[in-house]
Each structure stands twice: as C-alpha cells, then as structure tokens.
C-alpha positions as CSV (number, residue, x, y, z in Angstrom):
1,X,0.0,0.0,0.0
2,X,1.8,3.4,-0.9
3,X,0.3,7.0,0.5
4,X,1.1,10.3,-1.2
5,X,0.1,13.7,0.7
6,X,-1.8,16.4,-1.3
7,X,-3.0,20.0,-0.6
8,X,-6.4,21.5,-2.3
9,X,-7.9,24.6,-2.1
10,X,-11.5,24.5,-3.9
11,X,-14.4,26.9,-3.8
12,X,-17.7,26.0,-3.5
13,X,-20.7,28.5,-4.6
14,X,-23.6,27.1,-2.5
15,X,-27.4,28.9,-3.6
16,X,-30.9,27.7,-2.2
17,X,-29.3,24.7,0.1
18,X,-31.5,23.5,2.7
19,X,-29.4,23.5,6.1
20,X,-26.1,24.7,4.4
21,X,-22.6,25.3,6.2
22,X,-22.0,22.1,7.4
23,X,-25.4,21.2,9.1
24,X,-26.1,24.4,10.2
25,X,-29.3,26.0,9.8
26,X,-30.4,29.5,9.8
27,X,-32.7,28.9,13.3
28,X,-34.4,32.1,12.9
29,X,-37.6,32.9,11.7
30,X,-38.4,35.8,9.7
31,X,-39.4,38.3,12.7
32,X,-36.6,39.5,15.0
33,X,-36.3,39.3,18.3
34,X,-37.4,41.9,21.0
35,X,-34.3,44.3,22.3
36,X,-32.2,42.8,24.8
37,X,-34.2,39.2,24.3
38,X,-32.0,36.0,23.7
39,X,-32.6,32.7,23.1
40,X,-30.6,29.5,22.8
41,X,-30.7,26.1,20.8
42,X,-29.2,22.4,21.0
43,X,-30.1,20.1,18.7
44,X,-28.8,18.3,15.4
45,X,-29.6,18.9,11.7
46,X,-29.2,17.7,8.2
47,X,-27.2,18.7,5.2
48,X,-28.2,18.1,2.0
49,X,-26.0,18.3,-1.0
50,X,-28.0,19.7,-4.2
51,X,-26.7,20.4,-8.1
52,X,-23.3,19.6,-9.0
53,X,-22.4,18.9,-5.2
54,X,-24.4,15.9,-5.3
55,X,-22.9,15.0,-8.6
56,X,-19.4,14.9,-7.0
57,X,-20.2,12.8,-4.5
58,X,-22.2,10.2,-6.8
59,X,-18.6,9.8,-8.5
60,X,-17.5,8.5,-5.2
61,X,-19.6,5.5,-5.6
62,X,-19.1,5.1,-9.2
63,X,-15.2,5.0,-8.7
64,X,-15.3,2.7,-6.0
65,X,-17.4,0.3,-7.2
66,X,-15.3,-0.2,-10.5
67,X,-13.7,-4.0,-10.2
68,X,-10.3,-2.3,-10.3
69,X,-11.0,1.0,-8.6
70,X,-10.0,4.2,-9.6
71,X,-7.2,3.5,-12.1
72,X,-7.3,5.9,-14.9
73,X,-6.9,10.0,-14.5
74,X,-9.8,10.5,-15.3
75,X,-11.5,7.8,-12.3
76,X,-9.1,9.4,-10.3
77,X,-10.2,12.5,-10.5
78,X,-13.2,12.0,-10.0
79,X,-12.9,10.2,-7.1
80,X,-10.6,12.8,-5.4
81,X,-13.1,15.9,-6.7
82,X,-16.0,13.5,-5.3
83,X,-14.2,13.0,-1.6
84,X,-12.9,16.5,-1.2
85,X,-16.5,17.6,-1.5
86,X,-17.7,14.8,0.6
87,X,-15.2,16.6,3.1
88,X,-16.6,20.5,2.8
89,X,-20.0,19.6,2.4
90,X,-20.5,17.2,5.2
91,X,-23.6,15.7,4.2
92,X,-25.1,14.0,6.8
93,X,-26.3,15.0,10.2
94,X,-24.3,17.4,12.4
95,X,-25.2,18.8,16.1
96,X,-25.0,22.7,16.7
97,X,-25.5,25.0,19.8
98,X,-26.3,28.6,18.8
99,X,-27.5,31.6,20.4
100,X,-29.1,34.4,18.9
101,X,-29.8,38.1,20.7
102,X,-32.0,41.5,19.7
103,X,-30.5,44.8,19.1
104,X,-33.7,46.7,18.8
105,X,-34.7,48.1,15.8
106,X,-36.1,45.1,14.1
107,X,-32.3,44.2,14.3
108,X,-30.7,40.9,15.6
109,X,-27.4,39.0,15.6
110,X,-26.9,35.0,16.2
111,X,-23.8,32.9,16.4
112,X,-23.7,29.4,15.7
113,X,-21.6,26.3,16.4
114,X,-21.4,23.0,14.4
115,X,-18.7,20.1,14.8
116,X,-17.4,21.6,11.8
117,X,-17.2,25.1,12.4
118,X,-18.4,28.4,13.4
119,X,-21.0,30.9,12.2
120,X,-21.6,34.8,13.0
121,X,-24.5,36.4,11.3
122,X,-26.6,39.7,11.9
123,X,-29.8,41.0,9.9
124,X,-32.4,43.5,9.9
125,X,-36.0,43.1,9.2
126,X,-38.8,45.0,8.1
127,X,-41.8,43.7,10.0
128,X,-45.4,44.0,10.0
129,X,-48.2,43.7,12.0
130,X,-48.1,39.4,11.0
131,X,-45.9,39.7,8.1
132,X,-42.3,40.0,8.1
133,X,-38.7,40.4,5.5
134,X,-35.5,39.3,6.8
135,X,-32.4,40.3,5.2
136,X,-29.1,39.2,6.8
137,X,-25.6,38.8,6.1
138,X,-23.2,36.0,7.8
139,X,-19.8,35.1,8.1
140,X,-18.4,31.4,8.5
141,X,-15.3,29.5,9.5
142,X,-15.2,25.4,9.0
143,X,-12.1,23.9,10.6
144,X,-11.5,19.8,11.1
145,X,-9.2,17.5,12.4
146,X,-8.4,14.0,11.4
147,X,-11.2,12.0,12.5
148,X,-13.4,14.6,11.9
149,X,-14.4,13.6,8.4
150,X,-18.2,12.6,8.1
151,X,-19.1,9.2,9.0
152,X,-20.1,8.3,5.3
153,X,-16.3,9.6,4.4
154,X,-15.0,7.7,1.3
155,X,-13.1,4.6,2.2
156,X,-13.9,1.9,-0.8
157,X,-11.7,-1.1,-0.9
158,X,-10.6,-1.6,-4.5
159,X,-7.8,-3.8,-5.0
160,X,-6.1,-1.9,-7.2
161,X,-5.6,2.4,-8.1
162,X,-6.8,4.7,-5.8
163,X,-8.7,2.9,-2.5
164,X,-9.0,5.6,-0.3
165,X,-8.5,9.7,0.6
166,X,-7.6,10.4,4.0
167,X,-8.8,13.8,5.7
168,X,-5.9,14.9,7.8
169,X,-7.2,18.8,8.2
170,X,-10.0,21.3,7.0
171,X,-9.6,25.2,7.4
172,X,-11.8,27.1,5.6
173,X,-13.5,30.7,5.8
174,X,-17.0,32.0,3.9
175,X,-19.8,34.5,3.7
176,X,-23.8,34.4,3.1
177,X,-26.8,36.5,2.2
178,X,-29.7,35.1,3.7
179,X,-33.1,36.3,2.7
180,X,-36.3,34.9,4.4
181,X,-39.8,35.6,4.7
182,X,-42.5,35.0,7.2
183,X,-46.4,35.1,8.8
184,X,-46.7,35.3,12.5
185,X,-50.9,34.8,14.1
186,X,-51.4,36.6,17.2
187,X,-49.2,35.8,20.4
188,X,-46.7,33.9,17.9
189,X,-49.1,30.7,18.5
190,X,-48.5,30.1,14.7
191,X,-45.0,30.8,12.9
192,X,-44.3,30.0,9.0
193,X,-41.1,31.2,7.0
194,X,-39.9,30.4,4.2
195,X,-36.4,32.0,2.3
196,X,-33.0,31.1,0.3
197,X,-29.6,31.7,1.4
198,X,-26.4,31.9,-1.3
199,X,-22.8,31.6,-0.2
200,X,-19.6,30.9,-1.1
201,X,-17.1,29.3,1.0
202,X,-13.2,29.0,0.4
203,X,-11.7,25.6,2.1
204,X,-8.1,24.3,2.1
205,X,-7.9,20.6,2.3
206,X,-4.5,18.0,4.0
207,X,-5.3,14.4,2.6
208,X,-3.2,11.9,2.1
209,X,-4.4,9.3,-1.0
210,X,-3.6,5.8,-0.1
211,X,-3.0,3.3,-3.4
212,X,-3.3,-0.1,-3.1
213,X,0.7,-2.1,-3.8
C-alpha cells in the first residue's frame, strides 16, 4: 500500500441549500427578536448536497465500485473531486448550539456552532403587523481535524488504483446573504417562514491518497 500527501484549495458556490454550512441552519424565523431578548438552541440537523455537489459525490460510488477502482486519471479525478467535496460539504447530520440576541430596531445578531465550524451572522427586518422580510448577512469558518471527516467519508476497498482519501485537516472561511420571509398569528401561537440563502465558502484541504501495492 503506498500514501502520497496532497493540498487542495477549492471553492464552492452554494445557492438555495437546505441547512447549508456544514449542518447548520439558519434557526431564525423571519421576525426579529425583541431588544435585549436571547434565546438558545441544542439540537442536530441535516445537510443536503443539491446540483453539481451531489454530482461529486455520486462519482465516489461510481469510482469505487469499478472491479479495479479508480485507475485511470480521469476515475481518479473524479474520485478525489467527489471526496474533497464529501469533506466541505459534510452531508449528513451534524449537532449545533447557537444563540441568537436582539439589538432593537427590528435588528438581531446570532452565532452558531457545528462540529465543523463556526458561524456569525446579523440582519435587519422589516416587519409587519403578521408579516415580516428578513435580510441578513453572515460570516463562517469550517475547521476539522483528522477523525473529523463525516461518518459516510470515502473509504472503498478496490484492489487496485486509488482505494481511499484520507482527511488529515480542513480550514476554511466563507460569507452568506440570507433572505427569508415570514407570517406570525397573534401571540406567535402560529409561525411560518420560508427563504434562500447563497454563499460561497473557500476551504483548504491535508489528505493523504492511499494506493493499493
């Protein structure tokens, strides 16, 4: 088995994900919160990989599941392109604790936590009586260690060519314009919101590519 270190640095353009950055959703609805009013959440979400990001990844599978594995240049690019996005995109289920405060003003700013990075964001909204338009702006980091890669990380077991990529870091930085609107009934007993969110996010990937003998 032979192992050969590489360095990447793609950019992804991500528009109209649902729960983007990582597992990391925008846990606001479209009304702000009251001055001096915070609120915290816990949980776990899903990531979805839509477009071209879910392309990538499907050329993990096709790779691995040739008899010889990736062999050619062209397999092995494909494989590689798949994997790295496997890595920033983190599809999959990831936990988050965020926390998100009003300024006043129909203003608010929120700060987020996944295992795979960071999130700051603030917005302003222009709010009616039950309707409401949120526009925000957001800044990210995404940071991982070996070990850190996402449980359904591409290890295939071809016998020959490229068998597997192995993360060994993941620093990245990125921005987002969130847009979302919402209808509020009276004493908030009924909340719906709907909106889109486009980013783009600059990683910088360690792996090591390990070839069968």
């Amino acid at each position: 088995m032979s192992r050969a270190r590489g360095q990447v640095a793609p950019a992804a353009l991500a528009a109209l994900l649902v729960g983007c950055g990582g597992g990391a959703p925008l846990l606001h609805p479209a009304h702000t919160l009251p001055a001096s009013a915070v609120t915290f959440a816990v949980g776990s979400s899903g990531h979805l990989a839509l477009g071209g990001l879910a392309t990538a990844t499907d050329a993990v599978d096709g790779a691995s599941s040739l008899p010889g594995g990736a062999t050619t240049p062209a397999q092995q690019h494909a494989f590689v392109q798949g994997a790295l996005t496997e890595f920033a995109v983190a599809p999959g289920v990831a936990p988050f604790v965020a926390a998100r405060a009003g300024l006043g003003g129909h203003n608010e700013a929120g700060f987020a936590y996944t295992g795979r990075g960071i999130r700051l964001d603030g917005r302003h909204a222009f709010e009616w009586p039950s309707l409401a338009l949120s526009l925000g702006a957001a800044v990210s980091g995404a940071f991982a260690r070996p070990g850190d890669a996402p449980p359904d990380a591409p290890m295939p077991g071809a016998s020959a060519g490229l068998r597997a990529i192995e993360l060994d870091s993941l620093r990245g930085y990125g921005a987002e314009l969130p847009v979302v609107f919402g209808y509020r009934s009276d004493a908030d007993v009924v909340m719906i919101w709907v909106g889109a969110r486009a980013g783009l996010e600059f990683d910088t990937f360690d792996f090591t590519l390990v070839k069968s003998p």
